[in-house]
FISEVEX-781956 format. One record per residue: x, y, z of N, C-alpha, C in turn; residue in one letter. Coordinates in steps of 0.001 Angstrom, whole numbers, plus 500000, padded with zeros to 6 digits. Layout:
N
XYZXYZXYZa;...
END
This chain:
297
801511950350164864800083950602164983799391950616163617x;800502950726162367799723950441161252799845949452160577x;798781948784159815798499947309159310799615947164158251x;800062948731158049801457948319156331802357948072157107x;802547948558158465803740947509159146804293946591158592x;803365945501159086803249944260159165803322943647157552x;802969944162156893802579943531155557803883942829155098x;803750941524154653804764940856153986805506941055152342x;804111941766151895804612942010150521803911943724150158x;805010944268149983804703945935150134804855946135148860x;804020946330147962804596946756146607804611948259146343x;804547949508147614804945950419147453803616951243146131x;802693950540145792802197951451144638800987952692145329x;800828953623144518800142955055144644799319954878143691x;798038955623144265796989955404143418796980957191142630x;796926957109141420797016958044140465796345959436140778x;796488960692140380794821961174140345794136961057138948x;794438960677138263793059960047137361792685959196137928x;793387957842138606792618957280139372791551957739140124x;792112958460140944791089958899142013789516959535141394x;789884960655140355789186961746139619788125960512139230x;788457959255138868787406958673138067786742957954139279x;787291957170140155786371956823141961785432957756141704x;786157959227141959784826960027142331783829960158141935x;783903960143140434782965959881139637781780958804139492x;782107957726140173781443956884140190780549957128141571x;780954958234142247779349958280143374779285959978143657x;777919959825142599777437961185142057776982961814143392x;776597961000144287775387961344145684776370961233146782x;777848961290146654778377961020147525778797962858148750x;779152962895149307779344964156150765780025964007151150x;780761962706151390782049963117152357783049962419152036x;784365962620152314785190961412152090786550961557152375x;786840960588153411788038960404154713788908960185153691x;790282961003153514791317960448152607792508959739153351x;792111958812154146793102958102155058792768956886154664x;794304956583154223794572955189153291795307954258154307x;795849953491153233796708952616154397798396952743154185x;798711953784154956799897954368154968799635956060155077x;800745956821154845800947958197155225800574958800154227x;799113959817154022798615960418153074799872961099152275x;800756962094152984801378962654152301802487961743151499x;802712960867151674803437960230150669803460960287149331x;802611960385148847801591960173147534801507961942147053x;802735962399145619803011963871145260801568964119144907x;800288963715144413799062963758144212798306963945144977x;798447964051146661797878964361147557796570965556147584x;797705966614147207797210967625147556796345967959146285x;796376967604145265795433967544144161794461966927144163x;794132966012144739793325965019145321792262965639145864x;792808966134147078792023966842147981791373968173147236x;792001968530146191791608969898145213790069969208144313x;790710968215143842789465967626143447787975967278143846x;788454966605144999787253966467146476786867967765146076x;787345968920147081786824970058147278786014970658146291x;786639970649145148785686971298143902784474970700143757x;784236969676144068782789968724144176782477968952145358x;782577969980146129781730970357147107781339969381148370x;782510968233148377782750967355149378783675967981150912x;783131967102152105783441967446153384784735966653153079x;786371966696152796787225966024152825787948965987154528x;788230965299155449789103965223156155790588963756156246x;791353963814156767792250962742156775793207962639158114x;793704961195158520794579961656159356796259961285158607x;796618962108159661798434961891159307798991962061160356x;800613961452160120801543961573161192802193963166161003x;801815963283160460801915964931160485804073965336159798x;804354964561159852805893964777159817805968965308158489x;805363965331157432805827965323155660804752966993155787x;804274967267156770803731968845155998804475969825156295x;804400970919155519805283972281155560804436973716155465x;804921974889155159804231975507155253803238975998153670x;803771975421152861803185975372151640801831974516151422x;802104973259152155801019972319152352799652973295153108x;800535973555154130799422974042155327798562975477154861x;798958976361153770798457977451153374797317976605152357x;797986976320151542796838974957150392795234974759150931x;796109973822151904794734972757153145793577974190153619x;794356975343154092793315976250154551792496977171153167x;793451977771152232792825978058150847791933976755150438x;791878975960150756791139974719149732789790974551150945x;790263975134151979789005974891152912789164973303153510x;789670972777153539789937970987154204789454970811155049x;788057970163155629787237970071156734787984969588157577x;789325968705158068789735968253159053790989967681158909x;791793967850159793793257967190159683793572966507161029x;793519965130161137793586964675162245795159963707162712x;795739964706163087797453964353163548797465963018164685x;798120962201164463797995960887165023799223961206166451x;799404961574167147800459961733168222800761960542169062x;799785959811169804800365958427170522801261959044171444x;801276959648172338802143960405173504801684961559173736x;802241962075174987802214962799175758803429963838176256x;804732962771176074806290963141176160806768963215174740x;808087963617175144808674963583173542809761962085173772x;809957961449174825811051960442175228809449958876174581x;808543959090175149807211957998174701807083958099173223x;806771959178173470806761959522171317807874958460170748x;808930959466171103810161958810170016810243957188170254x;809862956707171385810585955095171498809109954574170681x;807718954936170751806835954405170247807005954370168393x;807246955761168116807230956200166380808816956315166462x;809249955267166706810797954611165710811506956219164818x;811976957249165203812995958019164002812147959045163489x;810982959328164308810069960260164614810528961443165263x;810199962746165096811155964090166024809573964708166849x;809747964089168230808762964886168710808282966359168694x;809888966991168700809892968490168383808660969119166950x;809411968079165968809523968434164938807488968589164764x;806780967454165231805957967259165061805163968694165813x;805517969024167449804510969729167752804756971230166812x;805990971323166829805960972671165665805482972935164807x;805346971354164006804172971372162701802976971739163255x;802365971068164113800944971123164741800485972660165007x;801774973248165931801301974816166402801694975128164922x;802629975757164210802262976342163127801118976610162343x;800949975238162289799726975096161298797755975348162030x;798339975505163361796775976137164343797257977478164333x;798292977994164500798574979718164202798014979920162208x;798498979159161972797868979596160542796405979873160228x;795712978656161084794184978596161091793815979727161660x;794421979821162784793865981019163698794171982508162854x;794770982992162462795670984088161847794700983953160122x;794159983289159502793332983272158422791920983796158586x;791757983780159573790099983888160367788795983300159733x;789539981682159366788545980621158991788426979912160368x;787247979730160294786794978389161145787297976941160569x;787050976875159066786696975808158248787564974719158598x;788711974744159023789697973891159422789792973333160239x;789478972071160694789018971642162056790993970733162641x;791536970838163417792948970010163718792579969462165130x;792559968217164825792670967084166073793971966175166449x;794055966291167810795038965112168050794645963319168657x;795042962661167777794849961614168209795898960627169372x;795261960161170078796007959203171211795850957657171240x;796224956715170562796336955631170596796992954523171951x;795730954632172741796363954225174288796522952158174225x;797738952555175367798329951113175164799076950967176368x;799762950005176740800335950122177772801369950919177876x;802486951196176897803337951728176160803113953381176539x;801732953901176691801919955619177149800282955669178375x;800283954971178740798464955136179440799265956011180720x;800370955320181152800214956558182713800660957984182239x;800722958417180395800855960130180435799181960079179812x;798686959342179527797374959714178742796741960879179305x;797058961192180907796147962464181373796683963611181020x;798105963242180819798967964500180190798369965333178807x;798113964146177834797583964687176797797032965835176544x;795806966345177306794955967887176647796374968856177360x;797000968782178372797967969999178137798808969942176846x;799426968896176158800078969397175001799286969632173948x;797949969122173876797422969778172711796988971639172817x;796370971871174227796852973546174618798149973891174205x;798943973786174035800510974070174324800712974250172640x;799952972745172158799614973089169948798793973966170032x;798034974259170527797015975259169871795825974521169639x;795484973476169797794847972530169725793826972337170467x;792321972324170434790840972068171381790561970739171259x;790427969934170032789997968911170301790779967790170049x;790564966898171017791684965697171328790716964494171187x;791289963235170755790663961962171081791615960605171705x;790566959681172101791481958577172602791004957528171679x;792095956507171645792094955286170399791995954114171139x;791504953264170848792031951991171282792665951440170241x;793861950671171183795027949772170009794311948573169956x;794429948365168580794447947337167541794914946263167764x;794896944812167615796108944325167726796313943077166171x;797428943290165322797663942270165038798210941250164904x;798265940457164280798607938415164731800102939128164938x;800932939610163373802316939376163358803222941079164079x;802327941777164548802711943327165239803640942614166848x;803834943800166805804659943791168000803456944199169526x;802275943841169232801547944493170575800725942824170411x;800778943012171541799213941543172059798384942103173043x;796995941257173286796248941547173585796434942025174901x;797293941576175831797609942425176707798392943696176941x;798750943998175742798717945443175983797665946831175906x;796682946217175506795439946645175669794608947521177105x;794635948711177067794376949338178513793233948521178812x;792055947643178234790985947352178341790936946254179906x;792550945577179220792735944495180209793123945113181615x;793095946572181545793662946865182822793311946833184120x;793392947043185241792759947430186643791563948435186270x;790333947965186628789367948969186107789316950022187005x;789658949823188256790051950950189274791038952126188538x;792201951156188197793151952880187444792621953236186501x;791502952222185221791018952955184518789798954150184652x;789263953845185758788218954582186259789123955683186071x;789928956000187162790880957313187559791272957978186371x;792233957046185913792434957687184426791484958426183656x;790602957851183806789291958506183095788951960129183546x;788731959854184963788587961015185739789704961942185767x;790688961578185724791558962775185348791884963486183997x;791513962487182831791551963032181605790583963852181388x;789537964237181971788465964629181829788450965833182518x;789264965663183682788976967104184335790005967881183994x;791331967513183719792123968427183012791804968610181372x;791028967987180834790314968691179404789340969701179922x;788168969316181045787564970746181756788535971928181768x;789856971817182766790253972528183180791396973590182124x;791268973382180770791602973695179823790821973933178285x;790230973546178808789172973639177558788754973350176793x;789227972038176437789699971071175666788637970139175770x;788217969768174565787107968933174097787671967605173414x;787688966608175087788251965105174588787084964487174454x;787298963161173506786501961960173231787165960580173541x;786476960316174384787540958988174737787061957512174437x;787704956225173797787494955740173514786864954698174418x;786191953715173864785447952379174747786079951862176043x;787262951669176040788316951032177291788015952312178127x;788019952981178100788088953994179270786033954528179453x;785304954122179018783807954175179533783403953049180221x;782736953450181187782089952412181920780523951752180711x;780480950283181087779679949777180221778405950395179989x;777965951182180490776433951830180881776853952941180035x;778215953747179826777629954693178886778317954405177635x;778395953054177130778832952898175866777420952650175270x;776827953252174291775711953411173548775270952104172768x;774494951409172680774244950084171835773903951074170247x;774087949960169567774098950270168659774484949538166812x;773967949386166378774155948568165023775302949437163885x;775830948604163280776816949675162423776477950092161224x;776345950876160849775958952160159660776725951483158605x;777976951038158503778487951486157867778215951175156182x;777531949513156138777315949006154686776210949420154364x;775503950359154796774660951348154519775193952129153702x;775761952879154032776215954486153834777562954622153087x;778377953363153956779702954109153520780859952864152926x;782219953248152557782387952503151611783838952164151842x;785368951619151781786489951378151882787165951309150080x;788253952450149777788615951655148433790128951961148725x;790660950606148126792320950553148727793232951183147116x;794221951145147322795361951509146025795031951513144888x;794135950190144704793666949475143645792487949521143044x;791780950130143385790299950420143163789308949292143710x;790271948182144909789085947155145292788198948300146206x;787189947601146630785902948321147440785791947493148387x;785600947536149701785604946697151099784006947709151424x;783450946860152279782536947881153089782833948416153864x;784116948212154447784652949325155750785786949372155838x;786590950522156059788012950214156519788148949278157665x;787669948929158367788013947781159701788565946095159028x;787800946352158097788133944721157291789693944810156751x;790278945864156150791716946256155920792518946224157414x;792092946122158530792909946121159640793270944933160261x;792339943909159551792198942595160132794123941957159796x;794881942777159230796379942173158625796478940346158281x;795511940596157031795827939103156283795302940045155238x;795556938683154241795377938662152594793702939530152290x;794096940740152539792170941678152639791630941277151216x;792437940951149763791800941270148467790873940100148587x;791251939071149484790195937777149388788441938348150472x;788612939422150622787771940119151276787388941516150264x;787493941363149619786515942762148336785548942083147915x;784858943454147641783426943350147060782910943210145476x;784267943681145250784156944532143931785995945581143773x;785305945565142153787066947058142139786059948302141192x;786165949260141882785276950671141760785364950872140503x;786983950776140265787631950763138513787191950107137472x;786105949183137874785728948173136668784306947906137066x;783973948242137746782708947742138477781697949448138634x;780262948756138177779223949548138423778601949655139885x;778582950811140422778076951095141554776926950490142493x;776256951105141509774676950696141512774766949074141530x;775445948136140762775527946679140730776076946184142199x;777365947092142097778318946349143391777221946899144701x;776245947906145014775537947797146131774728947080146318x;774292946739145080772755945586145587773388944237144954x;774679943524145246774811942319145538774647941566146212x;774609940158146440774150939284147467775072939095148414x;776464939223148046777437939954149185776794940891150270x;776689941959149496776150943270150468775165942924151442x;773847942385150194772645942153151014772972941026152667x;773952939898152263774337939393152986774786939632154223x;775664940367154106776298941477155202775000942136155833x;774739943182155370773559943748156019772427942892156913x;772493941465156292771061941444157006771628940388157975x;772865939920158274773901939728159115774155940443160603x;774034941973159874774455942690160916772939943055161838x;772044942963160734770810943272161833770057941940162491x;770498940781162080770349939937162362770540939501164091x;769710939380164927770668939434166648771704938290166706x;771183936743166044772218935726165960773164935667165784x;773672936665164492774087936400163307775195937224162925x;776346937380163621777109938136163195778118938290162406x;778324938756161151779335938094160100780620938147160736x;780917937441159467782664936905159901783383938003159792x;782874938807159119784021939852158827784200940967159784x;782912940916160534782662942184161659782854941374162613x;783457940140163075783749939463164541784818940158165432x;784497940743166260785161941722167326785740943181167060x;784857943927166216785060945231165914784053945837166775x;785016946600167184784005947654168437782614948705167835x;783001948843166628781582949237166154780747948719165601x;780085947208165950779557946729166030779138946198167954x;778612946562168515777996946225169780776874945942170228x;776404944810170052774855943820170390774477944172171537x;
END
């Protein structure tokens, strides 16, 4: 499900924290900022300094992870540092779906992390810590998808979401594994039952596009080369993480590298402007946003 899967040439590199310390620097007006890269945040011994940094600049930091690399040292940190959000990637419902989906993965291992670390939140008597579980539906787990809000009760866990899978050229999923393609009858149901057992627990799900009927998916233009920004290992700059998912050669797709490049320059290029007036354009939809769900005409 992730694009470093696939990658043919992994050169394994980590981006510094001077690296990072100096990114930040370069957007004085900036508020928020998702530290989900491409691969497993905690990988990277700079992580948690990272996020120290964010925080001291008075930034909303959240990220997701597979949750397997935190402990209880991590998890005291994240709540002392205040960490607006930690969003645990699960993809199941069972621990037998889990393990055959995440390859050498310990289902155990994971929900223990999860409840620990919501007993910690809870037992600190911060709010500030927000923990979500994510569900990446596919054919592979859709008949437990209703299962889902009971194990996030069971973590300690209120709010849950649903994903739609991705698919790329050289991955092991195709387009038909996609719940989208499914019987819209079981998806209806599905729907209806995920929903009433999140009622019936308390649990505040968000479910993704494949599972809404077309009438309440919201129209809408995408924000994102407005507002917000993609920077990979290297200090290139993308306008969105979605363009990094496309799994080909992305550097032939940057804007700019943050590391060498003026801000203020790299936003008002004819790139950018391009893009933008692309996207508001009704004809005209760039190449780079062709079949990303957040974009919808």
């Amino acid at each position: 499900m992730c694009e470093y899967s696939y990658k043919e040439n992994k050169n394994g590199r980590l981006m510094s924290l001077d690296e990072f310390k100096k990114i930040l620097s370069r957007f004085p007006s900036l508020n928020s900022l998702d530290l989900t890269g491409i691969g497993e945040s905690f990988c990277n011994p700079d992580f948690m300094e990272m996020i120290r940094a964010a925080k001291n600049k008075g930034l909303k930091v959240e990220f997701n992870t597979n949750g397997l690399l935190m402990n209880d040292k991590y998890m005291d940190r994240l709540i002392e540092m205040g960490v607006d959000g930690v969003y645990f990637s699960v993809d199941a419902s069972t621990k037998s779906t889990y393990e055959d989906i995440r390859g050498g993965a310990s289902f155990d291992k994971l929900i223990g992390i999860i409840s620990l670390f919501s007993e910690k939140i809870r037992k600190s008597g911060t709010n500030k810590t927000q923990i979500r579980m994510s569900y990446t539906i596919s054919k592979d787990n859709a008949a437990e998808a209703k299962l889902f809000p009971q194990l996030a009760k069971k973590a300690g866990v209120n709010v849950i979401f649903y994903r739609d899978l991705m698919v790329f050229d050289s991955g092991q999923y195709s387009d038909g594994d996609r719940v989208e393609t499914f019987d819209k009858d079981f998806l209806g149901q599905l729907k209806n039952e995920i929903l009433e057992e999140a009622k019936r627990l308390n649990i505040n799900a968000s479910l993704c596009p494949s599972l809404q009927f077309p009438g309440e998916i919201r129209k809408k233009l995408c924000y994102r080369p407005w507002t917000t920004c993609f920077i990979d290992v290297f200090g290139n700059l993308y306008p969105c993480c979605r363009i990094t998912q496309k799994n080909t050669d992305i550097v032939n797709f940057k804007f700019a590298n943050i590391l060498e490049d003026d801000l203020d320059q790299i936003w008002n290029t004819d790139k950018y402007k391009s893009l933008r007036k692309g996207i508001t354009h009704p004809s005209a939809i760039p190449a780079l946003c062709k079949g990303c769900e957040c974009l919808v005409k």
